[in-house]
SEMAR-405412 format. One record per residue: x, y, z of N, C-alpha, C in turn; residue number from 1. Coordinates in pm, 1 decimal. Last residue first. Layout:
BEGIN
[tormi [X Y Z] [X Y Z] [X Y Z] NUM],
...
END
This chain:
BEGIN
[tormi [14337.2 9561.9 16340.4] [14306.8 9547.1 16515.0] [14277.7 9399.4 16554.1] 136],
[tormi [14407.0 9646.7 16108.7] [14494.8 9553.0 16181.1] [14473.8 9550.0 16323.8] 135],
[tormi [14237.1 9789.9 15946.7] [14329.9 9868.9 16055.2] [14416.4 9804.8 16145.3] 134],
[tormi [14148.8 9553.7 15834.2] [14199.2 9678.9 15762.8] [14309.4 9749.4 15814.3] 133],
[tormi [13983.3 9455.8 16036.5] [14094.5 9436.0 15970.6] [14194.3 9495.2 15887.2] 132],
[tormi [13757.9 9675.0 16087.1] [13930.6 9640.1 16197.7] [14022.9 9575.5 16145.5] 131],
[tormi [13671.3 9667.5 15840.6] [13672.3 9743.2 15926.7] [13823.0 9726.0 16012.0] 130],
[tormi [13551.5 9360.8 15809.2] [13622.1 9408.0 15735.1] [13698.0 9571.4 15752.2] 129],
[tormi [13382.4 9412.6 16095.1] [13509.6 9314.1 16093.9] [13559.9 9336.6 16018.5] 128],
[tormi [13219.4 9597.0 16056.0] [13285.9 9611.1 16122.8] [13442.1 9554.5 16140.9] 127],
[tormi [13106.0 9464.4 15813.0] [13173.4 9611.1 15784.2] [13241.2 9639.6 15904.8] 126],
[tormi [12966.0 9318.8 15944.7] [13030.3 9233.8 15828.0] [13119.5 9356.0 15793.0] 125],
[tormi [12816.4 9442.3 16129.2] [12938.8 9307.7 16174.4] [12996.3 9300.9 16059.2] 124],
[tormi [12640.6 9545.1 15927.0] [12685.4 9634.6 16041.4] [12825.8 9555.9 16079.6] 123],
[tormi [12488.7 9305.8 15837.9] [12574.4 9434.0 15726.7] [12668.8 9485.6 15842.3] 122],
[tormi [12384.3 9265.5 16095.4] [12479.5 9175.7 16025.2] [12574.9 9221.1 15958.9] 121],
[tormi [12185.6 9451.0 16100.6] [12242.4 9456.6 16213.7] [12388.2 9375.0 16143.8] 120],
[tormi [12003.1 9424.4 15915.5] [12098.9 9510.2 15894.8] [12218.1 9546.2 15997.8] 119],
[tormi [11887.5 9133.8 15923.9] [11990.3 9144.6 15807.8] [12070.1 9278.5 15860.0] 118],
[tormi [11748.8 9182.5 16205.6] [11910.0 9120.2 16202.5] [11997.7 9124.6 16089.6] 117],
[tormi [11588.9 9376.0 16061.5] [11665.4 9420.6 16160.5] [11799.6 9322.7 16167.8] 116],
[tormi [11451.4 9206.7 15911.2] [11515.5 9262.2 15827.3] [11586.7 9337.4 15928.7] 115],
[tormi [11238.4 9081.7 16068.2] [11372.0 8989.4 16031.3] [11499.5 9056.7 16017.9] 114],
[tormi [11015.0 9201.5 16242.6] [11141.3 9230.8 16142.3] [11223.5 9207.9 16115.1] 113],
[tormi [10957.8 9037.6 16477.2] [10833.4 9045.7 16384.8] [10924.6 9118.2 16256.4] 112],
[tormi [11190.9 8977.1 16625.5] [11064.2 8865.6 16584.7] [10984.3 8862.2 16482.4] 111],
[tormi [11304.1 9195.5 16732.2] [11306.6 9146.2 16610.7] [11248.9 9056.8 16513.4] 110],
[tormi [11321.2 9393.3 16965.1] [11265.0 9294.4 16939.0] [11238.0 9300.7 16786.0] 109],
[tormi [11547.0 9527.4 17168.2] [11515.5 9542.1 17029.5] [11467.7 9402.0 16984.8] 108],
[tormi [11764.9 9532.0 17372.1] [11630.4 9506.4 17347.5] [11499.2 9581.6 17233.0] 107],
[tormi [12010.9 9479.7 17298.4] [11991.5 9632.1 17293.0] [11871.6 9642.6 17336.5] 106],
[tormi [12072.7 9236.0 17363.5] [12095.7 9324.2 17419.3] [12081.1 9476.2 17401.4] 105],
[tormi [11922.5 9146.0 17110.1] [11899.2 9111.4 17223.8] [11933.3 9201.1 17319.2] 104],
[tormi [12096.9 9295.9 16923.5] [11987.5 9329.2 16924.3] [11884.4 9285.2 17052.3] 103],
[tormi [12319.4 9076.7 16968.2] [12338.6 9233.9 16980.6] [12198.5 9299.4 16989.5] 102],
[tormi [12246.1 8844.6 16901.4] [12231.5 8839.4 17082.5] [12263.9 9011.0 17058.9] 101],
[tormi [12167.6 8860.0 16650.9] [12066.1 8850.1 16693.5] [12060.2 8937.9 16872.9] 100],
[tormi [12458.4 8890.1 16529.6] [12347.1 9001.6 16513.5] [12224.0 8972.1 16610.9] 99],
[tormi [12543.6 8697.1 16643.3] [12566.8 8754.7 16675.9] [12473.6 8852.0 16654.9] 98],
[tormi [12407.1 8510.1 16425.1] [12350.3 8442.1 16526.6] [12462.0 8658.7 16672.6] 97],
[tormi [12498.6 8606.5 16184.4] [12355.3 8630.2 16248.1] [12324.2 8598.9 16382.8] 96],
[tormi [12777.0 8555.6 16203.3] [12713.5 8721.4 16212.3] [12582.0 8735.7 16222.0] 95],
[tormi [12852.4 8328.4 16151.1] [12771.7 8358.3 16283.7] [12763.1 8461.4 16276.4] 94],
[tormi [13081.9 8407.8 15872.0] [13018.5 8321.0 15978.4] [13002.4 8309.3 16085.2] 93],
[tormi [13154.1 8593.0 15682.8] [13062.6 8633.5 15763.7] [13007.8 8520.4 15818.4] 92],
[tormi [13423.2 8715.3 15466.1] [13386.7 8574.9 15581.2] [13287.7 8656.4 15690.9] 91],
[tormi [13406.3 8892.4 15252.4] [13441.4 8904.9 15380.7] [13372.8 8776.6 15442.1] 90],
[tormi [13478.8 9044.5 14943.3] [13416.1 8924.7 15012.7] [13471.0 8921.6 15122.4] 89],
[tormi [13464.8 9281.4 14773.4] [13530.1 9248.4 14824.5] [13470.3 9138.9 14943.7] 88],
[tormi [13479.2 9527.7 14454.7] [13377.5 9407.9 14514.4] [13486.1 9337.3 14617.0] 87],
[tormi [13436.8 9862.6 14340.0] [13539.0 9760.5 14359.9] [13479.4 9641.1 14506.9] 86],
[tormi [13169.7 9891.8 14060.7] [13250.2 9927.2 14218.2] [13338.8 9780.8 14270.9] 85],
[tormi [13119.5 9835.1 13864.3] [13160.0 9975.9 13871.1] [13179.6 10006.8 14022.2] 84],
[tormi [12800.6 9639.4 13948.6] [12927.0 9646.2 13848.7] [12995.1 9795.0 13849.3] 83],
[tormi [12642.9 9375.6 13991.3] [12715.0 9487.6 14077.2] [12816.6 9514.1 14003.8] 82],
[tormi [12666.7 9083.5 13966.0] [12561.4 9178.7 13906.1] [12615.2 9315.1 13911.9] 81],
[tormi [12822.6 8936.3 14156.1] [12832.0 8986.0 13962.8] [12762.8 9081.3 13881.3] 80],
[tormi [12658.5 8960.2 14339.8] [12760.0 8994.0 14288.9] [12801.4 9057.9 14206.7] 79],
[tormi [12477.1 8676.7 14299.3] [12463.9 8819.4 14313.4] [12548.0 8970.1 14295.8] 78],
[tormi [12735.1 8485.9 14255.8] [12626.0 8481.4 14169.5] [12564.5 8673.4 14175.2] 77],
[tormi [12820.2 8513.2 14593.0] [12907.4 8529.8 14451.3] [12812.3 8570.7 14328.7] 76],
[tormi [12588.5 8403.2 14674.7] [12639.6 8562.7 14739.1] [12729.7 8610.9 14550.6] 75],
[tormi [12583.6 8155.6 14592.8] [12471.7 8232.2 14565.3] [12489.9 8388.9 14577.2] 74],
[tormi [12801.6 8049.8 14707.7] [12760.1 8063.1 14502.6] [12667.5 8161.8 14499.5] 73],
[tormi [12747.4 8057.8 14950.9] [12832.2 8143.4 14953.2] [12815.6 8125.5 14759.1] 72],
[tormi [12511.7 7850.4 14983.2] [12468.5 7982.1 15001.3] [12590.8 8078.5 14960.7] 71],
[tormi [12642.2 7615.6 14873.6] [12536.8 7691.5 14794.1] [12526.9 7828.9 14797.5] 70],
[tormi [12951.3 7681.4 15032.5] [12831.9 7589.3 14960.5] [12754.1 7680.3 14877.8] 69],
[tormi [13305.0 7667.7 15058.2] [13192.4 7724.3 14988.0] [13083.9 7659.7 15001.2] 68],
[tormi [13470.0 7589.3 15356.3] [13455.9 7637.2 15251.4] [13351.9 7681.5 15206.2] 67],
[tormi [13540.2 7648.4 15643.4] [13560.1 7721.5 15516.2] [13534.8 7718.1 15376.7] 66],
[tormi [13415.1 7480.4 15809.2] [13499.3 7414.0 15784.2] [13580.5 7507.0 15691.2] 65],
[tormi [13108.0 7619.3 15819.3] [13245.8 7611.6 15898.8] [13338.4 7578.3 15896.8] 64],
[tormi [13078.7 7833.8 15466.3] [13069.2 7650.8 15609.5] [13191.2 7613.5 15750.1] 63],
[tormi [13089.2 8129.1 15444.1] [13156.3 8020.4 15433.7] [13102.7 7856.9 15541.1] 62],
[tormi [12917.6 8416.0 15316.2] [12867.8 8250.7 15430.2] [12894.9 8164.2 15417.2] 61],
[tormi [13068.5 8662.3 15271.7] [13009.8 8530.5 15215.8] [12983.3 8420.9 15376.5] 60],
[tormi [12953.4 9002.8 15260.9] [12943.7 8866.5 15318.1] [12990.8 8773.1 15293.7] 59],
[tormi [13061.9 9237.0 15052.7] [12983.9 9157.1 15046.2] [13032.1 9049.1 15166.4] 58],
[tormi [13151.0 9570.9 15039.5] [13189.9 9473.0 15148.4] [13059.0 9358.4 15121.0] 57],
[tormi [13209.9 9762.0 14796.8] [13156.5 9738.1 14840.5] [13186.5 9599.0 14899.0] 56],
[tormi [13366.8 10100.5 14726.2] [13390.4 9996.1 14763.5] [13280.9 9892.1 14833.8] 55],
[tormi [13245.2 10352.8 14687.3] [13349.4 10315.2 14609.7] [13417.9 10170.6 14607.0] 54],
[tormi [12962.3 10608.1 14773.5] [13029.0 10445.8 14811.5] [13135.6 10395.0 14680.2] 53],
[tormi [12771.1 10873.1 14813.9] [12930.8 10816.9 14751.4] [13067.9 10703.3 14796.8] 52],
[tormi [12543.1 10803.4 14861.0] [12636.8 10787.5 14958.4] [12788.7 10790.1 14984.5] 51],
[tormi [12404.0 10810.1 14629.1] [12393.9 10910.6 14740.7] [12451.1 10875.1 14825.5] 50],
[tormi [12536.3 10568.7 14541.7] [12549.0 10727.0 14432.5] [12502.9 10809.8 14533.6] 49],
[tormi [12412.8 10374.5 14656.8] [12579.6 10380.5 14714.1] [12599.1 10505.9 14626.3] 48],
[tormi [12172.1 10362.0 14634.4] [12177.4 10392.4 14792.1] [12350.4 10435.3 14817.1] 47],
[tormi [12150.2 10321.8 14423.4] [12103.8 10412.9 14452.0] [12126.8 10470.9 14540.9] 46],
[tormi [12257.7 10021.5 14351.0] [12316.9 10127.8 14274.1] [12245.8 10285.9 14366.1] 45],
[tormi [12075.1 9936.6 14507.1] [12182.3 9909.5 14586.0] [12286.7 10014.7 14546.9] 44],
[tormi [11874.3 9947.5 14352.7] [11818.3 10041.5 14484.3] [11981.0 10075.0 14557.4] 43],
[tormi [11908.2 9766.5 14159.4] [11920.0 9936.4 14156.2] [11927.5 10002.3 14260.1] 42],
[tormi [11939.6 9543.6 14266.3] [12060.5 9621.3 14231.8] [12020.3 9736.3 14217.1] 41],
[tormi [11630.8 9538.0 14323.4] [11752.3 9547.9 14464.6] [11859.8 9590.6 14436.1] 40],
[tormi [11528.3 9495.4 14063.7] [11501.8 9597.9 14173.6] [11630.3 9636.9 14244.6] 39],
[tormi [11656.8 9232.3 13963.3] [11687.5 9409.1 13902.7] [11670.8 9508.7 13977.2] 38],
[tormi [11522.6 9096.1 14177.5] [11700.4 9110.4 14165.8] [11699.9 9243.0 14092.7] 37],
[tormi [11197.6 9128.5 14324.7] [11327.9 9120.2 14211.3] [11450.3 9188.7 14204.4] 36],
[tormi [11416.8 9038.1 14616.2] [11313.0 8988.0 14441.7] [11264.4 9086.9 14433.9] 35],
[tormi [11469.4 9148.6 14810.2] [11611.8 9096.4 14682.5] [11527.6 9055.9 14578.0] 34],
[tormi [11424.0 9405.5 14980.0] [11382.3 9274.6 14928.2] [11504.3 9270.8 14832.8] 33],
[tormi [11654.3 9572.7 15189.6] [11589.7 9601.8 15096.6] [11519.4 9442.7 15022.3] 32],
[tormi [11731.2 9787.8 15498.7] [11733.0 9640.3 15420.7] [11653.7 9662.8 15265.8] 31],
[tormi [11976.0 10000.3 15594.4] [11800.8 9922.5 15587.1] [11890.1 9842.4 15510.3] 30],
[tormi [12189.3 10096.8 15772.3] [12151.2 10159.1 15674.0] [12022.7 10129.6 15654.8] 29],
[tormi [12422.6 10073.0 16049.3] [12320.3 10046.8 15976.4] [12259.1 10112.6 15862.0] 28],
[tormi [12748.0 10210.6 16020.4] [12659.3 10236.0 16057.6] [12517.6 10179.3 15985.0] 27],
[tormi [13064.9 10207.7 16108.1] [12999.2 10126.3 16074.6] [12790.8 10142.1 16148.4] 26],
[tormi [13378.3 10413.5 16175.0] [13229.3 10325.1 16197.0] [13128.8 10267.8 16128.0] 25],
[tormi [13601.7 10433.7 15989.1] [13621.6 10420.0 16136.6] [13490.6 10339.1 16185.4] 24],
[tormi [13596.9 10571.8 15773.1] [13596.7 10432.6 15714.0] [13662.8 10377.5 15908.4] 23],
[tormi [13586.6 10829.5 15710.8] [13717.5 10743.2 15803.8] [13739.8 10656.4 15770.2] 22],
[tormi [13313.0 10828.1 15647.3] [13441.7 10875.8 15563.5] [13533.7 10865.1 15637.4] 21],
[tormi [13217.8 10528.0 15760.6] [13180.3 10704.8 15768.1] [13271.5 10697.9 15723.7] 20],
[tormi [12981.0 10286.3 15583.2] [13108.9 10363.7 15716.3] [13067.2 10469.7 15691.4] 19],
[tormi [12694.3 10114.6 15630.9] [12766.6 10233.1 15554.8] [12848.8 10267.9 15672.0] 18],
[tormi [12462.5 9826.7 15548.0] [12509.8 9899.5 15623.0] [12652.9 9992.7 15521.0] 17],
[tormi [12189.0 9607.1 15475.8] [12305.7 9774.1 15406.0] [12344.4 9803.6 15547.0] 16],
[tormi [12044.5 9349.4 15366.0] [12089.8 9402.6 15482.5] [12208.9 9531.4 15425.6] 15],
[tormi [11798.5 9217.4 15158.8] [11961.9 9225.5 15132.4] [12012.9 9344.9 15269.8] 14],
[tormi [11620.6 8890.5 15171.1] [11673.5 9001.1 15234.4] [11794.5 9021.4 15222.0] 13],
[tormi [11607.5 8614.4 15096.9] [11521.1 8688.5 15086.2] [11492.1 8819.9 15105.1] 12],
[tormi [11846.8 8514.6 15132.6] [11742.9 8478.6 15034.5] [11649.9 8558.7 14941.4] 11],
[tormi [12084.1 8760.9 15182.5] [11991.4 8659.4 15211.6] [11914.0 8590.4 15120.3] 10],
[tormi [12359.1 8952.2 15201.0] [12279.4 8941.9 15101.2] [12248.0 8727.4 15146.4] 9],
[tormi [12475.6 9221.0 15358.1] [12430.1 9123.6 15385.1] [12311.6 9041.3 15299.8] 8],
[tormi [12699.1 9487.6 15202.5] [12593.3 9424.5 15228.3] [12570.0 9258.7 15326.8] 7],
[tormi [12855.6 9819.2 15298.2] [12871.2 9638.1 15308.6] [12732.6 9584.4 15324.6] 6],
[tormi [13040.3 10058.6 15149.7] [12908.2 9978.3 15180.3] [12929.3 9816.0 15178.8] 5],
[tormi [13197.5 10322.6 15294.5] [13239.6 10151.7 15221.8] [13092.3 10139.5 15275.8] 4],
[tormi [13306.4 10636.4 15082.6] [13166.4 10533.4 15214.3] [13239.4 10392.8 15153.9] 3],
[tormi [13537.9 10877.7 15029.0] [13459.9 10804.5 15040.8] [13397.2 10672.2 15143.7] 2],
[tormi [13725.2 11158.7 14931.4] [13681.5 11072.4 15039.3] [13555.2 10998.5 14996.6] 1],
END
């Protein structure tokens, strides 16, 4: 048995979230800086060896229209880096603007910790790759 880790990977912020060995819920994890890049893969390598993660759920931030821009090269680009686990891209458009009104409603003020909506996002981005899976 094993964890699916799904990131949310930002500019400036990489968002973790982790199933449960069901691979049923979807549970925040943290965030971690992304500069430096060597850093963040390790931490990412670190966080998925104590979590025994086998699969990892990356974002992309398709344009509404679907396709690619910068920001979804840039997800890809990161990526690559990540090596020895099986890599899987998930359409994550408006998962922030959702992450935000979820945290809204939880009242959970975020203003001052960005890094709450990155992990709140991870959370959507594993949820949705999540139900799909299970064909809900």
């Amino acid at each position: 048995m094993y964890k699916i880790m799904a990131l949310d990977v930002g500019t400036k912020r990489i968002g973790i979230a982790l199933s449960d060995y069901l691979h049923m819920l979807a549970t925040g994890h943290s965030y971690i800086m992304r500069q430096p890049e060597i850093s963040s893969v390790k931490e990412i390598y670190k966080i998925a060896k104590e979590n025994n993660v086998k699969k990892i759920i990356i974002g992309l931030p398709l344009n509404m229209d679907g396709t690619e821009g910068d920001q979804a090269k840039d997800c890809r680009n990161f990526a690559c880096k990540i090596e020895g686990y099986e890599i899987i891209f998930e359409d994550e458009r408006l998962t922030s603007d959702m992450a935000e009104e979820n945290l809204r409603n939880k009242k959970i003020d975020f203003r001052k910790d960005k890094g709450l909506v990155d992990v709140e996002s991870a959370c959507l981005i594993l949820e949705q790759y999540l139900s799909r899976k299970k064909g809900i």
